[in-house]
Backbone as CSV, one residue per row, in Angstrom:
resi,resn,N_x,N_y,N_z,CA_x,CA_y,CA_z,C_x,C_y,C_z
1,UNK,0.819,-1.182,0.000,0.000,0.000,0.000,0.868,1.252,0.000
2,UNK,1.965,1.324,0.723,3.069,2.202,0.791,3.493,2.474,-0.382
3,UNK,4.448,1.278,-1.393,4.425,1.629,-2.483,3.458,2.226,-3.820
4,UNK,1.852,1.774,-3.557,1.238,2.720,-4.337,0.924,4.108,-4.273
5,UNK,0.844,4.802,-2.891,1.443,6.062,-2.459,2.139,6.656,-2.907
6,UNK,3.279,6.135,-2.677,5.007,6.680,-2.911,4.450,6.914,-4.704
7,UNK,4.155,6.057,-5.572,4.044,5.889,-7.158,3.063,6.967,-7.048
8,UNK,2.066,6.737,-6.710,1.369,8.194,-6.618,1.794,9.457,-6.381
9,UNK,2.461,9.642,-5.608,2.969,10.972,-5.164,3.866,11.188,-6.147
10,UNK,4.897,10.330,-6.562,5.323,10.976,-7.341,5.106,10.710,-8.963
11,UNK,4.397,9.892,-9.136,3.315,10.634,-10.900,2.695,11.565,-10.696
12,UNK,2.336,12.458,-9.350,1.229,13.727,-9.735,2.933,14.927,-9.430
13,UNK,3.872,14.551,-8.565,4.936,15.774,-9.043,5.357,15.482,-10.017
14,UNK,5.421,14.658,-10.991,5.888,14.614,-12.798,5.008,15.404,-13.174
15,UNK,3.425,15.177,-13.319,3.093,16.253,-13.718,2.760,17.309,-13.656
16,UNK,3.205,17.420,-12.169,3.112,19.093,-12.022,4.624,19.901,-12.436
17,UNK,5.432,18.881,-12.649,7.148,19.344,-13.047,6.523,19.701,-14.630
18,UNK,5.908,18.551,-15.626,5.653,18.708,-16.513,4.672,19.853,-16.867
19,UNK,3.993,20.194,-16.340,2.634,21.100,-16.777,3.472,22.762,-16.099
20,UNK,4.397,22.942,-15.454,4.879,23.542,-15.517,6.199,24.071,-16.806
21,UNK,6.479,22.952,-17.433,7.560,22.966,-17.935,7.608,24.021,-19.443
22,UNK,8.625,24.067,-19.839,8.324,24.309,-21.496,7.588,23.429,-22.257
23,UNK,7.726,22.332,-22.175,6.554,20.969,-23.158,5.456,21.365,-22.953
24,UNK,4.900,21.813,-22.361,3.183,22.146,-21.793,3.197,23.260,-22.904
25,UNK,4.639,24.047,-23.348,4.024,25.543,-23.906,4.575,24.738,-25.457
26,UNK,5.533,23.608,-25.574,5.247,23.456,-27.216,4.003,22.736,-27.757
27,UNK,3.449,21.923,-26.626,2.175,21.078,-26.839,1.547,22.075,-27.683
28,UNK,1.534,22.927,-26.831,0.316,23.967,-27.007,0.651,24.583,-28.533
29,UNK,1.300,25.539,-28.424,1.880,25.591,-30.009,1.844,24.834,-30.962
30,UNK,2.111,23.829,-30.753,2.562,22.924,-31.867,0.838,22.609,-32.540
31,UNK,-0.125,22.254,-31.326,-1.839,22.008,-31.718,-2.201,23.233,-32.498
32,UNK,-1.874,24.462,-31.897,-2.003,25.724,-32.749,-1.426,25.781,-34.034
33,UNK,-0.351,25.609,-34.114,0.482,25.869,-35.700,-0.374,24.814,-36.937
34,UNK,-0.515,23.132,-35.979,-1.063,22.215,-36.765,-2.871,22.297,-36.944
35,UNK,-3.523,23.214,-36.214,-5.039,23.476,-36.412,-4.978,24.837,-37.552
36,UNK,-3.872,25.781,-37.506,-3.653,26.822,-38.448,-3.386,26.501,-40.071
37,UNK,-2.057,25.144,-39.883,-2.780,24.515,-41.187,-2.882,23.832,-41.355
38,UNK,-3.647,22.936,-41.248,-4.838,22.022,-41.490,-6.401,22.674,-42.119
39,UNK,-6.596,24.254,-41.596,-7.403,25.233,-41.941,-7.148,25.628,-43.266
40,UNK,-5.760,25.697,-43.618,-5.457,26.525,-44.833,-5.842,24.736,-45.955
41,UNK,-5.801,23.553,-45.385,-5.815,22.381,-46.634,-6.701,22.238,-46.642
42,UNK,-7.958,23.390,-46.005,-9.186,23.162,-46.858,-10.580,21.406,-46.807
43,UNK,-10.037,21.219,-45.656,-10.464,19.959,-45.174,-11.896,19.776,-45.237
44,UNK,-12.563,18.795,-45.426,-13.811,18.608,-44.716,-14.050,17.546,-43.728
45,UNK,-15.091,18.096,-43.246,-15.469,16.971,-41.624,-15.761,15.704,-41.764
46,UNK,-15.755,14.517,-41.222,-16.581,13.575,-41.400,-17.835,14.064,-41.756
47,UNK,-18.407,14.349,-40.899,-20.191,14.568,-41.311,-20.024,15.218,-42.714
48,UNK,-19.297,16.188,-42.934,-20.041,16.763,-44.364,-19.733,15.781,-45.392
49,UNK,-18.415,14.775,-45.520,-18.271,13.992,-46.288,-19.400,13.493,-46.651
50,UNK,-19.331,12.503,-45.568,-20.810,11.119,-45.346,-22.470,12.201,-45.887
51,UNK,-22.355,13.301,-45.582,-23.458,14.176,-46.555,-23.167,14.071,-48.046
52,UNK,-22.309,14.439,-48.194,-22.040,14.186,-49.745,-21.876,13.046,-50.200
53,UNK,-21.204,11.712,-49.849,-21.445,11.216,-50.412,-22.890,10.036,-50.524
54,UNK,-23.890,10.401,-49.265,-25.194,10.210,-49.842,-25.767,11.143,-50.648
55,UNK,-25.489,11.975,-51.319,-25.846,13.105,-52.205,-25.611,12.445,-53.333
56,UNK,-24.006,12.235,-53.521,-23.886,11.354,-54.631,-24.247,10.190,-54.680
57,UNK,-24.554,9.275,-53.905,-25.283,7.490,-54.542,-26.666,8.056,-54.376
58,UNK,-27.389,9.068,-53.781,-28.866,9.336,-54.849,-28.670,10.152,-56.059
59,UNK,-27.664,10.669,-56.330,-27.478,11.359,-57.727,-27.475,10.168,-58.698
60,UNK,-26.274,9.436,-58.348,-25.881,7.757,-58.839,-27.557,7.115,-59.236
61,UNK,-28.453,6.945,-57.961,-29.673,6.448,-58.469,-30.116,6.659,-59.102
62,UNK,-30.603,8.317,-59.291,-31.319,8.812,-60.577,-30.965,8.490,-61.822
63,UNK,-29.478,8.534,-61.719,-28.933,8.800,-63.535,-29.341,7.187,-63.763
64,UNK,-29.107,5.918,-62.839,-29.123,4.755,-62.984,-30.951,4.501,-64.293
65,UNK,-31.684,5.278,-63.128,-33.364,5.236,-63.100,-33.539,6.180,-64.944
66,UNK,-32.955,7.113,-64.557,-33.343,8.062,-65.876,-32.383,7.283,-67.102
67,UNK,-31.443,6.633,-66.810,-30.737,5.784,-67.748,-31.381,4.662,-68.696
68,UNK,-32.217,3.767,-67.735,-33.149,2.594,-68.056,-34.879,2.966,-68.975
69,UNK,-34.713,4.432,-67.900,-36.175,4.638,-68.645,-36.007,5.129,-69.618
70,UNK,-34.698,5.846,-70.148,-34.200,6.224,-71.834,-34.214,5.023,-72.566
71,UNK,-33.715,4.390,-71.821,-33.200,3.098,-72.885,-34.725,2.281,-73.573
72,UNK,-35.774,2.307,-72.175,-37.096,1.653,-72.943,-37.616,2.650,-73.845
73,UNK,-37.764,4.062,-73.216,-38.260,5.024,-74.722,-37.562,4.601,-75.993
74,UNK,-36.260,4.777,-76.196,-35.604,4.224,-77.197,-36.044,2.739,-77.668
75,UNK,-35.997,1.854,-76.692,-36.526,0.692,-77.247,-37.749,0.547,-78.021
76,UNK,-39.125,1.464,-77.632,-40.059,1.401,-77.931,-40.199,2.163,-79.618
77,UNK,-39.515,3.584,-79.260,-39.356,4.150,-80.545,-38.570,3.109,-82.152
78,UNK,-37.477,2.481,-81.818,-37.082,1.748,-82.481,-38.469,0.875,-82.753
79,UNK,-39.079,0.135,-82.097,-40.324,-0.845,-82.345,-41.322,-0.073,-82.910
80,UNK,-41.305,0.738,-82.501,-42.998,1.589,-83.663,-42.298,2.224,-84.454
81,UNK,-40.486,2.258,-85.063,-40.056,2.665,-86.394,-40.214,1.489,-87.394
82,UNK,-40.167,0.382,-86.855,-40.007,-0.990,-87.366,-41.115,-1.200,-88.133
83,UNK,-42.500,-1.444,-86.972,-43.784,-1.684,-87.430,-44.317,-0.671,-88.729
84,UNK,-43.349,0.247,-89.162,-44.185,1.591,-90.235,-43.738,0.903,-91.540
């Protein structure tokens, strides 16, 4: 029990050595510089992806739908060019 104490006491002065230290101030920077650009590459979110790309497989459906129903107009037109 002594020894989990002792380990305790001193993992919370590491990080109070640490959270004092300079590393606490490049952490910090470094999330800043890398959120600054990451902004400029123009990213998108998960969510807006997964929006778009159900945007596109119902775009995908339609052309599929408006594809087939060309093809029977056409089919039909060819058949009543035939029958003349």
């Amino acid at each position: 029990m002594a020894d989990k104490k002792l380990l305790d006491e001193i993992n919370e002065r590491m990080k109070s050595v640490l959270a004092q230290s300079p590393a606490a101030d490049i952490e910090k920077n470094l999330r800043v510089m890398l959120a600054a650009w990451f902004s400029r590459l123009d990213l998108v979110t998960r969510e807006e992806f997964d929006v778009q790309r159900e945007v596109l497989r119902r775009a995908q459906d339609k052309v599929a739908q408006l594809e087939a129903r060309l093809a029977e107009i056409e089919a039909r037109m060819k058949e009543e060019g035939s029958k003349r």
